[in-house]
C-alpha positions in Angstrom: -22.7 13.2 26.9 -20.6 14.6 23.6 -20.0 11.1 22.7 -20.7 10.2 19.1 -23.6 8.0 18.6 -22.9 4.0 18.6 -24.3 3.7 15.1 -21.7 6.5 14.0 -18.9 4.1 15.1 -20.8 1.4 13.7 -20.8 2.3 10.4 -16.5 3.5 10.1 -16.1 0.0 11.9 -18.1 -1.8 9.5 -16.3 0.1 6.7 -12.9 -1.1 7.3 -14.1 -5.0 6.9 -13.0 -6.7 4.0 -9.5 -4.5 4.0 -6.3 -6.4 2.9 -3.0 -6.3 3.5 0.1 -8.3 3.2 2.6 -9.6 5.1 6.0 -10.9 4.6 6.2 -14.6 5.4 9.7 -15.0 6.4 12.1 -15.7 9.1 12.2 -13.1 12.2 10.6 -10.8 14.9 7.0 -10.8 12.9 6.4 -8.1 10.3 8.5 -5.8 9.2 8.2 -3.1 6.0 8.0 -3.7 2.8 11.2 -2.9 1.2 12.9 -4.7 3.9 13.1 -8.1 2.0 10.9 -7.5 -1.4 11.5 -10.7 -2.9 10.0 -12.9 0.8 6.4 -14.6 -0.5 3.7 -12.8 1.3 0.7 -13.7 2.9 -2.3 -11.6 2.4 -5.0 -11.4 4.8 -8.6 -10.0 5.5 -9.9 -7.6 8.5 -12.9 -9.4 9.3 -13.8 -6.4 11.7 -12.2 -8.3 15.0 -8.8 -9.6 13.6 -6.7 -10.0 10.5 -7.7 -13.6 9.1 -5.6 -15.5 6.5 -7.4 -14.9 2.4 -4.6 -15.8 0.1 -0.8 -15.7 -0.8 1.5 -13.9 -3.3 4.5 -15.1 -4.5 6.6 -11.5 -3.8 5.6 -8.2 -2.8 5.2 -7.1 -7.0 2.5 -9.6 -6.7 1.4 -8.7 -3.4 0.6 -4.8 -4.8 -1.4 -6.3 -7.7 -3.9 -8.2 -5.5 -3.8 -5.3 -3.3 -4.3 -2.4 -5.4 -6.1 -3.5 -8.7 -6.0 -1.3 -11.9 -9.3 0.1 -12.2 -11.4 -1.4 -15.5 -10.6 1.3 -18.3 -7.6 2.9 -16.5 -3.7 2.1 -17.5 -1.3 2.3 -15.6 1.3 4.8 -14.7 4.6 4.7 -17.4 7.2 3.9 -14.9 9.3 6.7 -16.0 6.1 9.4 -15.2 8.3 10.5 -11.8 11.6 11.6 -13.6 9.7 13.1 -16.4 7.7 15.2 -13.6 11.0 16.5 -12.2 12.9 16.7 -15.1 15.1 19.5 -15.5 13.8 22.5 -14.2 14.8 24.9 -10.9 12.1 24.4 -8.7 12.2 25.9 -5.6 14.3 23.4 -3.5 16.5 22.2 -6.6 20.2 22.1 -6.1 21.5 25.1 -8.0 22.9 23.6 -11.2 26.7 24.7 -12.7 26.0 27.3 -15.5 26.9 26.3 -18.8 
């Protein structure tokens, strides 16, 4: 057989427990994405390796990211402006041509 060994799945199963995520509570068809409604409280839940369990609640989806994606200790985070100063005002390759001066 050239299936993978059980303990090979085994171990990328067992490595997905204890994942989070969050989903909006709010009126509708079930989940939807994120930027659909930003400000909706979210509740956050827990793989527990067989189905998404209920761990905790954030009041919006700013929140939400926080629980989700701690800063690491020692590491600041990102200036807000970082992606605009990264593109400034160069010509990369796929810029729109600008108007010469």
């Amino acid at each position: 057989m050239d299936d993978e060994p059980l303990s090979d799945w085994a171990e990328r199963r067992d490595a997905k427990i204890g994942r989070l995520r969050a989903v909006p509570i709010a009126p509708g068809n079930g989940p939807r994405g994120a930027h659909v409604n930003p400000d909706a409280p979210r509740g956050i839940e827990r793989w527990n390796g067989h189905a998404w369990e209920p761990y905790g609640f954030a009041a919006n989806l700013d929140d939400a990211k926080h629980l989700l994606y701690p800063v690491a200790a020692g590491e600041a985070e990102q200036p807000k402006g970082l992606a605009r100063k990264l593109l400034g005002s160069g010509s990369g390759r796929h810029r729109k041509p600008q108007p010469p001066r």
